[in-house]
Short mmCIF file of the C-alpha atoms (twelve columns), coordinates in Angstrom:
data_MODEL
# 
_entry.id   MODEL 
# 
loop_
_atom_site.group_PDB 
_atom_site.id 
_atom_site.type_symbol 
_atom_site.label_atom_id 
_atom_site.label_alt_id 
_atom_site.label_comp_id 
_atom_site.label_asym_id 
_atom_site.label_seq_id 
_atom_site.Cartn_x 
_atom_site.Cartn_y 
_atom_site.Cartn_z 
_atom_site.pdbx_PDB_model_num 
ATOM 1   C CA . UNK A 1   -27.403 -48.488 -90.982  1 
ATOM 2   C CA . UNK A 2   -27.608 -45.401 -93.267  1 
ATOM 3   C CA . UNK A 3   -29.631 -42.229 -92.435  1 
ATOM 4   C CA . UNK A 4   -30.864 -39.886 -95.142  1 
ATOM 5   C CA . UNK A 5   -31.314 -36.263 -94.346  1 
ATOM 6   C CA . UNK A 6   -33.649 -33.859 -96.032  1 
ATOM 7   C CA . UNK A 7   -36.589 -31.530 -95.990  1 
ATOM 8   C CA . UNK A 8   -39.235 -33.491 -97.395  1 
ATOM 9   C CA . UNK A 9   -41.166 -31.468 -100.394 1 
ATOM 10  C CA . UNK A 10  -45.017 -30.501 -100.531 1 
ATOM 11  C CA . UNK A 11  -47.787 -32.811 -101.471 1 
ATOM 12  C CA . UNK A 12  -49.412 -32.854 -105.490 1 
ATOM 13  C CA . UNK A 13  -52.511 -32.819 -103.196 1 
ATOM 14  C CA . UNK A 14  -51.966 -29.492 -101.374 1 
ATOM 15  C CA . UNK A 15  -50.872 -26.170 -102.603 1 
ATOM 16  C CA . UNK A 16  -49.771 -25.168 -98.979  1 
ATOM 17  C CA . UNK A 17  -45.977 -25.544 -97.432  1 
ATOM 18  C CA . UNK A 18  -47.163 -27.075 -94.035  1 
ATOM 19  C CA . UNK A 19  -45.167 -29.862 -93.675  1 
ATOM 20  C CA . UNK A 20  -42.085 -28.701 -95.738  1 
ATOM 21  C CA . UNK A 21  -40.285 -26.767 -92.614  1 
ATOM 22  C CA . UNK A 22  -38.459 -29.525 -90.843  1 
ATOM 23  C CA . UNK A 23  -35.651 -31.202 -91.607  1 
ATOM 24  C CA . UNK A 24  -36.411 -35.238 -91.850  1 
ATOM 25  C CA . UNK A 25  -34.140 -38.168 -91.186  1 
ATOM 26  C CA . UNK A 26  -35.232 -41.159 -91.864  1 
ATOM 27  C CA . UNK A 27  -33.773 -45.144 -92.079  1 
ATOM 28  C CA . UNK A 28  -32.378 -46.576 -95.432  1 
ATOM 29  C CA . UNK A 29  -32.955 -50.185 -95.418  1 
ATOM 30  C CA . UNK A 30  -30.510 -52.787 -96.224  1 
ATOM 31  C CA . UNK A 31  -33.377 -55.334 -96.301  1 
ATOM 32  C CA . UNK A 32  -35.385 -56.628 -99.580  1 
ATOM 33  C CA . UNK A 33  -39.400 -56.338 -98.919  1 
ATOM 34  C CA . UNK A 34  -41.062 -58.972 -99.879  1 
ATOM 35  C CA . UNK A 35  -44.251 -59.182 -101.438 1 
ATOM 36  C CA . UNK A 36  -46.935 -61.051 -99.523  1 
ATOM 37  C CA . UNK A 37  -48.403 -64.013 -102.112 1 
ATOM 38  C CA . UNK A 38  -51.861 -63.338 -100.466 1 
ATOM 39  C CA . UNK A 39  -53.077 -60.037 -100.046 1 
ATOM 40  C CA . UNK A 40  -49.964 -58.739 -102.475 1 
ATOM 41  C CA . UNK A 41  -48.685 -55.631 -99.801  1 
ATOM 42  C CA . UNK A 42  -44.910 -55.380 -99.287  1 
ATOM 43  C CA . UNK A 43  -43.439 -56.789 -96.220  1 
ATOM 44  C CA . UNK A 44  -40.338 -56.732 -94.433  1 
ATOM 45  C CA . UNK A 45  -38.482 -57.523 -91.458  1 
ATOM 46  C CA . UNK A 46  -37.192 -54.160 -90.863  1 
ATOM 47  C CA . UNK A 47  -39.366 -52.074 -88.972  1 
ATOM 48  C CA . UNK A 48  -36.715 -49.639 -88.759  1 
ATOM 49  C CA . UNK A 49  -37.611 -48.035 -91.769  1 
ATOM 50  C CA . UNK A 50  -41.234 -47.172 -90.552  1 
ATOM 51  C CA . UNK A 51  -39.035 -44.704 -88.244  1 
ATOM 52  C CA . UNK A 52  -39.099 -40.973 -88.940  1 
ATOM 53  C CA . UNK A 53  -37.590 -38.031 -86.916  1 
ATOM 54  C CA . UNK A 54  -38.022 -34.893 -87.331  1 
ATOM 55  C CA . UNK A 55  -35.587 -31.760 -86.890  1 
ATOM 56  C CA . UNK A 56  -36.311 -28.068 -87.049  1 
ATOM 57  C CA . UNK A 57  -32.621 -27.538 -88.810  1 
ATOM 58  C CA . UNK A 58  -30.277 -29.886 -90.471  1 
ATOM 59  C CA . UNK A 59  -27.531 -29.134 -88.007  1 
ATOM 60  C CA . UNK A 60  -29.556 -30.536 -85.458  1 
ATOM 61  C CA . UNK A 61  -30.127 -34.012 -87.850  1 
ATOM 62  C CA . UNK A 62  -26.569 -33.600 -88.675  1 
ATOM 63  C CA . UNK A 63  -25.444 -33.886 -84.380  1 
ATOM 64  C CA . UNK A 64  -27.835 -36.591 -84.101  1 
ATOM 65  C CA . UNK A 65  -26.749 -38.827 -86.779  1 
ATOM 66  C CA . UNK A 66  -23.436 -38.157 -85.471  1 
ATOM 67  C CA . UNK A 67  -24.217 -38.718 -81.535  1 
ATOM 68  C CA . UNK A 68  -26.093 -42.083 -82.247  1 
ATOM 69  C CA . UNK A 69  -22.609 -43.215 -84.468  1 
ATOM 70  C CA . UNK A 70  -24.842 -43.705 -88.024  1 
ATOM 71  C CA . UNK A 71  -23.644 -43.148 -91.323  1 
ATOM 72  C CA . UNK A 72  -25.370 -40.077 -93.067  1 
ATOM 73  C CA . UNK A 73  -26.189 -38.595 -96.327  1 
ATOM 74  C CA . UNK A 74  -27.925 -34.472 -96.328  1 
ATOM 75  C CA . UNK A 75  -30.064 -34.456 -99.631  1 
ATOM 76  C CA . UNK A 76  -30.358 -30.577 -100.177 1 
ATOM 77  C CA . UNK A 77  -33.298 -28.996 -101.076 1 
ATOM 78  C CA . UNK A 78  -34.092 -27.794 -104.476 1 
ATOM 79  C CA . UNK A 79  -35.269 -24.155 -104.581 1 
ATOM 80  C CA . UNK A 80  -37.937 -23.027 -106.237 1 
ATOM 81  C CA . UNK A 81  -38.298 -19.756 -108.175 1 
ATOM 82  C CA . UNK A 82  -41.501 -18.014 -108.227 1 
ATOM 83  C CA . UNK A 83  -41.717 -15.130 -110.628 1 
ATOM 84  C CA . UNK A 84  -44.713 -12.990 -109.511 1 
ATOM 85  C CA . UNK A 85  -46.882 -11.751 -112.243 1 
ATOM 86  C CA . UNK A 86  -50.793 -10.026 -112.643 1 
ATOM 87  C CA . UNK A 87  -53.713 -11.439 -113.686 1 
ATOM 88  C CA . UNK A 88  -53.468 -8.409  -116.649 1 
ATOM 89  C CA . UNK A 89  -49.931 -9.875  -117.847 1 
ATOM 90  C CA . UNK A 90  -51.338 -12.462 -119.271 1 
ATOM 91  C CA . UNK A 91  -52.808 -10.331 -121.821 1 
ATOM 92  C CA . UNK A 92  -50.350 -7.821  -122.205 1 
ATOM 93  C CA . UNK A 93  -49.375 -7.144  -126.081 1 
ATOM 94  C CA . UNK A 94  -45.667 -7.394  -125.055 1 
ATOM 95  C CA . UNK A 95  -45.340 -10.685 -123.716 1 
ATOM 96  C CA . UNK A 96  -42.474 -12.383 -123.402 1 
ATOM 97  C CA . UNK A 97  -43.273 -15.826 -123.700 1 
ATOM 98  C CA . UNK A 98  -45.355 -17.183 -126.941 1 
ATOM 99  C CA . UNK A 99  -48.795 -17.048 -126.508 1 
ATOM 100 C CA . UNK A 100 -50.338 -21.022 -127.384 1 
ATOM 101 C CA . UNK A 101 -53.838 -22.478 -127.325 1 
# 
């Protein structure tokens, strides 16, 4: 049984960082789903993978994973780099970046 590690990213839906805090860790399954002939959902066996813990650091994941004898991978987030600008740059003669329709 693998556990993957990592601080899930925001929503497209939602410009707000609620639920990007925590640390997640989370089952990787070994198991095929299979896709039900009737209604067409994916199915599996595994309910393991329906399983999701949540940390408030990755050192605490990290102990965990280690405590309950799994095999681990820490997925790092990828920072973001906001460059705060006015309204009134964006029609400043001396802009930096071409100006397109």
């Amino acid at each position: 049984m693998t556990i993957k590690i990592y601080k899930p990213s925001k929503t497209a839906m939602q410009s707000g960082l609620g639920k990007t805090k925590k640390w997640l860790a989370e089952y990787i399954s070994d198991v095929d789903n299979v896709k039900d002939s009737l209604m067409g959902w994916n199915s599996s066996l595994d309910t393991q993978n329906q399983i999701k813990i949540f940390f408030e650091t990755k050192e605490q994941a990290i102990a965990w994973a280690k405590n309950s004898n799994y095999q681990f991978y820490v997925e790092e987030p990828k920072i973001k780099k906001i460059k705060p600008k006015s309204y009134a740059s964006n029609f400043d003669i001396n802009r930096k970046e071409p100006w397109t329709h």
